[in-house]
C-alpha beads as a LAMMPS data file, in Angstrom:
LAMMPS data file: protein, C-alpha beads

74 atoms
73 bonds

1 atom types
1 bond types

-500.0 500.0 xlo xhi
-500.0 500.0 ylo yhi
-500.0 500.0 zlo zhi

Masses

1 110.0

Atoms # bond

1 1 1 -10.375 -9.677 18.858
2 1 1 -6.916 -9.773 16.919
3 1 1 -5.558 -7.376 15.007
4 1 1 -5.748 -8.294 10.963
5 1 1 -3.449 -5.543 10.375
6 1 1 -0.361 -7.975 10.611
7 1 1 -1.476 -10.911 8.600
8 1 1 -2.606 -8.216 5.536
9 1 1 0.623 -7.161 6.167
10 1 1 2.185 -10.617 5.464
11 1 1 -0.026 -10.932 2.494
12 1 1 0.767 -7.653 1.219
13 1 1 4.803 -7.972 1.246
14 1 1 4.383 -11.789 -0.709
15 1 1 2.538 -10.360 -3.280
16 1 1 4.920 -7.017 -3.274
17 1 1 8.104 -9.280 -3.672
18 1 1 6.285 -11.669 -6.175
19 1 1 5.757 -8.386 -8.500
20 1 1 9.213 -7.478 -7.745
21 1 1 10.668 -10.996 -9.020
22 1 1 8.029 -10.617 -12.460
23 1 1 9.038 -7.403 -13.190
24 1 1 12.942 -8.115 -12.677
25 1 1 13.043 -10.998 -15.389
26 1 1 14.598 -10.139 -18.611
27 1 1 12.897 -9.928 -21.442
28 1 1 9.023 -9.257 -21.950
29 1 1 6.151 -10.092 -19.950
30 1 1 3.715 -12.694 -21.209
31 1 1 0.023 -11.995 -21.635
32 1 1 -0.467 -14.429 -18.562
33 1 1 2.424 -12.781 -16.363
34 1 1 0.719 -9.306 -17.485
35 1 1 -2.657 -10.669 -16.361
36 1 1 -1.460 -12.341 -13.255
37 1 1 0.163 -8.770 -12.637
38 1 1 -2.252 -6.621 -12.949
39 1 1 -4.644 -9.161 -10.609
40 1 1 -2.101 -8.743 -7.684
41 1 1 -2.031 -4.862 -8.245
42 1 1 -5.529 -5.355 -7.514
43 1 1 -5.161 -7.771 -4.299
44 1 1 -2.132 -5.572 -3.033
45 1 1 -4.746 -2.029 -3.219
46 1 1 -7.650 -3.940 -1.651
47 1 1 -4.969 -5.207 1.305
48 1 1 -4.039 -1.775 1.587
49 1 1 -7.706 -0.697 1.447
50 1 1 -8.615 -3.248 4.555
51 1 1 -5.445 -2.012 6.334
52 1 1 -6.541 1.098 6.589
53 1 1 -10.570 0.666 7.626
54 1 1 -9.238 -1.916 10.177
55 1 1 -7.593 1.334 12.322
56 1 1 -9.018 2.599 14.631
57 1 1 -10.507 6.440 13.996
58 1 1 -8.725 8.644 15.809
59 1 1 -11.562 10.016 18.636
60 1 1 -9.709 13.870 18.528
61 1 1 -9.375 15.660 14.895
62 1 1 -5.874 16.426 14.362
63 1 1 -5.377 19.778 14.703
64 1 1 -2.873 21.302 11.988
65 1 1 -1.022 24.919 12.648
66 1 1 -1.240 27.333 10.694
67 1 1 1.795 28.406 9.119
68 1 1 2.025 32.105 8.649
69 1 1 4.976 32.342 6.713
70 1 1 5.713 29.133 5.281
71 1 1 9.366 30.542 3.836
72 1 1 12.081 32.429 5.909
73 1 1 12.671 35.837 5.151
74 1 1 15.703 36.636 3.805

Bonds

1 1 1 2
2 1 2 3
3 1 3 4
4 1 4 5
5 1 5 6
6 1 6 7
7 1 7 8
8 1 8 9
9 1 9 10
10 1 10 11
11 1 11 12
12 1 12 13
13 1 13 14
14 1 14 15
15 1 15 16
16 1 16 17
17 1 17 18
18 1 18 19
19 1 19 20
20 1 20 21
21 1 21 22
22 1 22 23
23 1 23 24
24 1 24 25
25 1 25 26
26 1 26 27
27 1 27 28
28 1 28 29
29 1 29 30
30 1 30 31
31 1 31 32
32 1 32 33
33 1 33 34
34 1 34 35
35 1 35 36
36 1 36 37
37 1 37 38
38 1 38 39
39 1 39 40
40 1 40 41
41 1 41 42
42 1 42 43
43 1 43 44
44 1 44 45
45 1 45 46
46 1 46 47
47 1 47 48
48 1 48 49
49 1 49 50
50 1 50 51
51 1 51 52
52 1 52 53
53 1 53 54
54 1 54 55
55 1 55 56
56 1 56 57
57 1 57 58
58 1 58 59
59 1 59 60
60 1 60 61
61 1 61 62
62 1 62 63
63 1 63 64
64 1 64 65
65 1 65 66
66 1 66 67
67 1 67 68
68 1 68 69
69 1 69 70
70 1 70 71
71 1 71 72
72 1 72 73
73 1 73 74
């Protein structure tokens, strides 16, 4: 089986760099381009979303040390 992770990835940068060149025209957004926007937002979080369940779980729990003094004494 292939990976998806690289072809969301893809998706996920065209849709990044088509709200970057919106939201870099002067003047104000239409209601359209504000629609349109908000609908890629949308596309762009459930990419991210399917990313993310596509990787692997890791089969270990990370284990996390504690830190007993998180600042240096003086």
């Amino acid at each position: 089986m292939t990976d998806p992770a690289p072809v969301l990835r893809r998706e996920v940068d065209a849709l990044i760099q088509t709200q970057i060149t919106i939201l870099n025209q002067a003047g104000p957004l239409t209601q359209l381009e504000l629609a349109d926007l908000r609908a890629r937002s949308e596309k762009i979080r459930a990419l991210f979303k399917a990313m993310d369940l596509s990787k692997p779980l890791p089969e270990d729990p990370v284990r996390k040390r504690k830190i007993a003094y998180p600042y240096p004494s003086a």
